[in-house]
N, C-alpha and C positions, 0 to 999 in steps of 0.2 A: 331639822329639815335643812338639806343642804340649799349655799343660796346661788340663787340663780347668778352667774356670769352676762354681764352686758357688753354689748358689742366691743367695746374700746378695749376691757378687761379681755374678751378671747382673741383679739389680734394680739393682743401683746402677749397673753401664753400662748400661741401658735407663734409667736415671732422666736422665743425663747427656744422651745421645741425645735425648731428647724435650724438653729443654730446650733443645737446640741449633735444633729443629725447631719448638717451641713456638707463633714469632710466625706463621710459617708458616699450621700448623694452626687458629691461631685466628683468623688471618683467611678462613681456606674455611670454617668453623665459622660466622661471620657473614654471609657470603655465602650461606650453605646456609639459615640463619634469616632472612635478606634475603627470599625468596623470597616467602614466604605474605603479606607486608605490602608488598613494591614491585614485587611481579609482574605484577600487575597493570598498571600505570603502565608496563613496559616493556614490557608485550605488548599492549594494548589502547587506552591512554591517549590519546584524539583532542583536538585543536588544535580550537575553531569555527572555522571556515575562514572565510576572506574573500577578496573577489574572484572567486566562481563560474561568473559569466558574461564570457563571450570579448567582445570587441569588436563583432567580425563577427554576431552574433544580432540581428535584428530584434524575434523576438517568441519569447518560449518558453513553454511549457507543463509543467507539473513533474506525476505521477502517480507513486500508491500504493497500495499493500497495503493489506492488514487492521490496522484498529487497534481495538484495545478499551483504555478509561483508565479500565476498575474493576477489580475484585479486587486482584490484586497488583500492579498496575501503581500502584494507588488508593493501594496499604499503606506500597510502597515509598518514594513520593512524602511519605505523612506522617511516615516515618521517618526521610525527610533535611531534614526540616523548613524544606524550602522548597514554592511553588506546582505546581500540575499543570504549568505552563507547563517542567515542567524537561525534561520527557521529547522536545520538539522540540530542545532547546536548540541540538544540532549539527547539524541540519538546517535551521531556520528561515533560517541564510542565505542557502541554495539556495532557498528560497519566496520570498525577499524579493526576491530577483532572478529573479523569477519574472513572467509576467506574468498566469497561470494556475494554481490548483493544485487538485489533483481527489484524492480516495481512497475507501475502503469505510471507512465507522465501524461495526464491526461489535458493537454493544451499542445497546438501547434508553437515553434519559434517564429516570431517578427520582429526584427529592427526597428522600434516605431523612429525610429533617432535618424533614421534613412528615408531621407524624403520621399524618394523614388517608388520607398515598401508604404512609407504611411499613406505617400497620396493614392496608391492605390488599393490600402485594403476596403475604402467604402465601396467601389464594383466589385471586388474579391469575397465579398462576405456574403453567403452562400442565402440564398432569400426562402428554403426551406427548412429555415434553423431560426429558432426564438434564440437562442442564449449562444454568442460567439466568445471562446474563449483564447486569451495567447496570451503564452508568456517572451520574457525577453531572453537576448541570447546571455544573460548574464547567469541566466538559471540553470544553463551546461553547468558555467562552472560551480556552481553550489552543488550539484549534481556530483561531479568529480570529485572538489571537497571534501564530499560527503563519503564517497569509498566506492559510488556505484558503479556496476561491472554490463549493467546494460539496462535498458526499459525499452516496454513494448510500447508502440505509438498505437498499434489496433485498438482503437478506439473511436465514440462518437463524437470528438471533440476537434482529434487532430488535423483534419481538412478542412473547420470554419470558415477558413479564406479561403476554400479551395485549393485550386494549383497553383497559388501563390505560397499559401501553407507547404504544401507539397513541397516543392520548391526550394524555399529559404529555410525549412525545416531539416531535410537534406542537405544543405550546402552547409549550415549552423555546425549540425553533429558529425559532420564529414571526417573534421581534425580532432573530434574528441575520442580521448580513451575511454566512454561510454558507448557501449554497443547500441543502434537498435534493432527495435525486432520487430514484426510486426506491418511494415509499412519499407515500401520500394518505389523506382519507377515501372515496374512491371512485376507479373507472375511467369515464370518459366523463362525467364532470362538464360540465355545460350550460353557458352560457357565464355566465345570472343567478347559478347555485351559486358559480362564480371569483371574481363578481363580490363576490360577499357574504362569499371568502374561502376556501372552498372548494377546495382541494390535490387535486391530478387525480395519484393513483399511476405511471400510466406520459407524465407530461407529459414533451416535452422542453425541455430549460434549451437557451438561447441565448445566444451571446455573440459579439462583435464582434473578430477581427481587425484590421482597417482599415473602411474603407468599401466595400470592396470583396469582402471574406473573411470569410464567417458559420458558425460553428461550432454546431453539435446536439450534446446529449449527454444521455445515458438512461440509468437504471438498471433490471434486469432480473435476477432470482433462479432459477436451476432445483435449488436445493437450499433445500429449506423442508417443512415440517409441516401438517396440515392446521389447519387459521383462520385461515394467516398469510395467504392471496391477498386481493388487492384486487380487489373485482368493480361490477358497477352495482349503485351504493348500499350497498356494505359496503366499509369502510375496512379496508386490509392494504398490503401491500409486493407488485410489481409481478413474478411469477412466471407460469411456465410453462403455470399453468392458464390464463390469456391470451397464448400465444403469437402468434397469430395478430392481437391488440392491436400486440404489437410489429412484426408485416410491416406494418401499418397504418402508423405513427408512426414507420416509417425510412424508408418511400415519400412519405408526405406532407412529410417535414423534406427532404425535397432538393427535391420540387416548390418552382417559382420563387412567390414572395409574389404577384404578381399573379394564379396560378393558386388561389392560396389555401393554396401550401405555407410550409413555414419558412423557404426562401432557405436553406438549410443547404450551402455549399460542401463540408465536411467533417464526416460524422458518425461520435460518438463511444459505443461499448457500455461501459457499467460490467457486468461478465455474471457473478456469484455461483455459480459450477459445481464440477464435477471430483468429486474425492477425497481426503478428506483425508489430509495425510502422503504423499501419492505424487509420486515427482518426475518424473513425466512427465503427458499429458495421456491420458483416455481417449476412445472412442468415441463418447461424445454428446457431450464438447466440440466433436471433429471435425465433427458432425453441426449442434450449434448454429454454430459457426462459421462453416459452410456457408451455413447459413439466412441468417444477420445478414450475410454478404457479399452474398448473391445479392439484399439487398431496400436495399443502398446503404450498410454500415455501411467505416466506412473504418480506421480504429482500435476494436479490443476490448482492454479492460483486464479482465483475468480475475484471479479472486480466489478461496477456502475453502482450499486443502489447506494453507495455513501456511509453504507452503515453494516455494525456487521452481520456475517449471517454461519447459519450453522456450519459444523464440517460433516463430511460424510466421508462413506468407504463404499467402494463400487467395484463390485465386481464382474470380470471380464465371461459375457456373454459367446465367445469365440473361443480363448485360451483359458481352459480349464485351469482355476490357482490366481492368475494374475489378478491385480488386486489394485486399485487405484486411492490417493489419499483426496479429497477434493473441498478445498477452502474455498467454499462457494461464493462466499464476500470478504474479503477484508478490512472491508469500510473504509475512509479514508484514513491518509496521512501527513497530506496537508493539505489544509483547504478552506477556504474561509466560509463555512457555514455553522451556521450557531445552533442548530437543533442538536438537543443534550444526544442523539440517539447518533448524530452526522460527526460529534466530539468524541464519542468512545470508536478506541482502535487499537490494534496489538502489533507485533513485529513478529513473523514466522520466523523458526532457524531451526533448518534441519542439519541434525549433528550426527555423527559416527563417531562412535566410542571405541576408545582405546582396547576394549574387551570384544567390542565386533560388530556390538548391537549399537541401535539404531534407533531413534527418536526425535518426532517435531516439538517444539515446545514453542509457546507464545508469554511474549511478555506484556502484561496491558500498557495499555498508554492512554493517557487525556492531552486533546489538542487543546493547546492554549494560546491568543496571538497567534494563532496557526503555525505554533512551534509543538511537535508531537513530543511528550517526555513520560517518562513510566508516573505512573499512578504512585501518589504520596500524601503525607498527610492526614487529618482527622478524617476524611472521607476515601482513605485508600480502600478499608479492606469492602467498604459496599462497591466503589468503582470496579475492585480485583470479581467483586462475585458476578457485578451486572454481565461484567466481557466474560469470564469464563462461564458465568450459566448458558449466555446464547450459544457462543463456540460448541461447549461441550455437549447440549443437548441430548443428543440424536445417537451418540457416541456409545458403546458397550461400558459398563462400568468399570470390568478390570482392563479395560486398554487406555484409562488416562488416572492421571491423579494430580496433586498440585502440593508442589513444591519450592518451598527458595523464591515464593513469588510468582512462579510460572505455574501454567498450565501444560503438561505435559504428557505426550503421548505416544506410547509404548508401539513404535511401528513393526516389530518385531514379532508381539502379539495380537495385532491387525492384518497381518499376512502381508502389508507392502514393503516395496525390494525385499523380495525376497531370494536368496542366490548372492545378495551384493552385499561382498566383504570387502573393504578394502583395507583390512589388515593383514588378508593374504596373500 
């Protein structure tokens, strides 16, 4: 009969025992306290990547979401005690090999550092608006750092302060080699007003391709407050109450230059809509979609719900063929909100291949510190599936596939630009 063990006797074979097993224990002990301090770095931790663009690319285009670089994005940045410029860091060099880049700045510029602007943005801040946002003028230049070629202000964000926003926002981006679009002191500005300086709210930017290939692009709001439109002779951001401005301005941007149009081979919507927090599109997107197809828009970049949302292909109701590509959300791309759904986001880039054809591709991204960088690490390939399940949804099966990391989409056998070569 075995004998029974008394208490003094099983401390001390447990004392033994645990010293046998000791080094053991104290190594999952450190690995368990590893966690909170290199976890990070094993789960999220992105390389700047080099080398972004293939050989085969003639000309590419890079497009984005929502960015706001005040509040916490602001705070953040002073508490790592380097530049605003940090928050591009892992993306600038996908813009740099860019030969285009386009997004929504979703915040007005203020000088808080100018007395004159601080003491008066408390009357300036709009009293039919819960959430005022601005960023500082420092954010131009991370903007330009960055590679960007212009952003839309049509948005619900960028009149906060009103016509003080208006205003200093304007005067801010006046010197910058950053277009905007979207937001003026008036609609239908004369041609002497241009002259003398004068910002036409639903003007469209033009850009050159080759010589052969001319690009339109427009910003346009249907999520806004009342005093943010832009009308004849009052300065605002380029919304809905002038929609019928914008059937104008995608008809005339494709009419040929000698007819008096823009020569616009390919035109481009920046379109501020939806819902916010919803990860699909609703019925007036479908509806404005509709509209901007049927009056010659060929690419919509769609932007507000924070998050992202499917793509579609729309076809023109008017022009028999025409064919429109429409990234109904982008979600954001920098921005300081922490829902996992407001953290996932991709980077558009439409390219033109060396061969003729033609394709959008999106790279994922997770914001972190609200610095946007591709997807890595032990949780890449479910980050890669969450962004491309949503994106690709909706989408024909043999018109995308994924490759090299991207999601990628064959616009060639989607029917849009179709006619635009620019290797010929």
């Amino acid at each position: 009969m075995q004998k029974k063990l008394t208490n003094k006797e099983k401390n001390k074979l447990w004392t033994i025992r645990h010293r046998e097993k000791a080094t053991l224990h104290s190594v999952i002990a450190l690995v368990i306290l590893a966690i909170p301090f290199f976890g990070y770095h094993w789960f999220f931790e992105a390389a700047v990547p080099e080398d972004t663009r293939e050989e085969n690319v003639e000309y590419r285009m890079s497009m984005v979401g929502d960015m706001m670089l005040g509040r916490h994005v602001h705070d953040s940045t002073i508490q790592s005690g380097e530049s605003i410029d940090r928050v591009f860091k892992y993306v600038t060099p996908f813009f740099e090999e860019s030969d285009y880049v386009t997004g929504n700045f979703e915040s007005p510029i203020l000088n808080v550092a100018d007395e004159e602007v601080a003491s008066a943005m408390d009357d300036a801040e709009l009293y039919n608006k819960d959430i005022h946002l601005y960023s500082e003028p420092w954010a131009i230049n991370a903007l330009e750092s960055a590679g960007f070629d212009s952003v839309t202000l049509a948005n619900n964000h960028a009149l906060d302060f009103g016509d003080l926003s208006l205003g200093e926002t304007l005067r801010h981006f006046a010197d910058s080699s950053v277009k905007t679009l979207g937001i003026g002191d008036a609609i239908n500005i004369t041609e002497e007003e241009a002259e003398a300086g004068a910002i036409d709210a639903a003007d469209v930017s033009y850009f050159d391709i080759n010589e052969n290939t001319r690009v339109g692009i427009i910003g346009f709001t249907d999520v806004m407050v009342q005093g943010f439109s832009a009308k004849d002779y009052v300065g605002g951001v380029f919304t809905k109450e002038e929609i019928t401005v914008l059937q104008d301005r995608l008809i005339n941007a494709k009419l040929p230059e000698e007819e008096g149009g823009g020569g616009a081979d390919i035109m481009i919507v920046h379109s501020h809509w939806g819902d916010e927090y919803q990860v699909s599109y609703n019925d007036r997107q479908v509806e404005l979609a509709q509209y901007m197809t049927n009056y010659g828009a060929d690419i919509i970049i769609g932007h507000h719900s924070h998050v992202l949302e499917p793509i579609t292909v729309v076809e023109s109701n008017l022009d028999a063929g025409h064919k429109a590509i429409v990234m109904n959300s982008m979600g954001n791309f920098v921005f300081d909100q922490g829902w996992s759904r407001t953290k996932e986001s991709a980077l558009a880039q439409l390219d033109f291949l060396d061969d003729g054809s033609k394709q959008l591709s999106f790279v994922p991204l997770r914001i972190e510190e609200a610095q946007p960088r591709e997807t890595s690490g032990f949780l890449k390939p479910y980050r890669d599936l969450r962004v491309f399940r949503t994106l690709r949804k909706e989408l024909e099966d043999e018109h995308w596939k994924t490759e090299n990391g991207r999601l990628i989409i064959d616009l060639d056998a989607a029917g849009i630009l179709e006619g635009v070569d620019i290797t010929s």
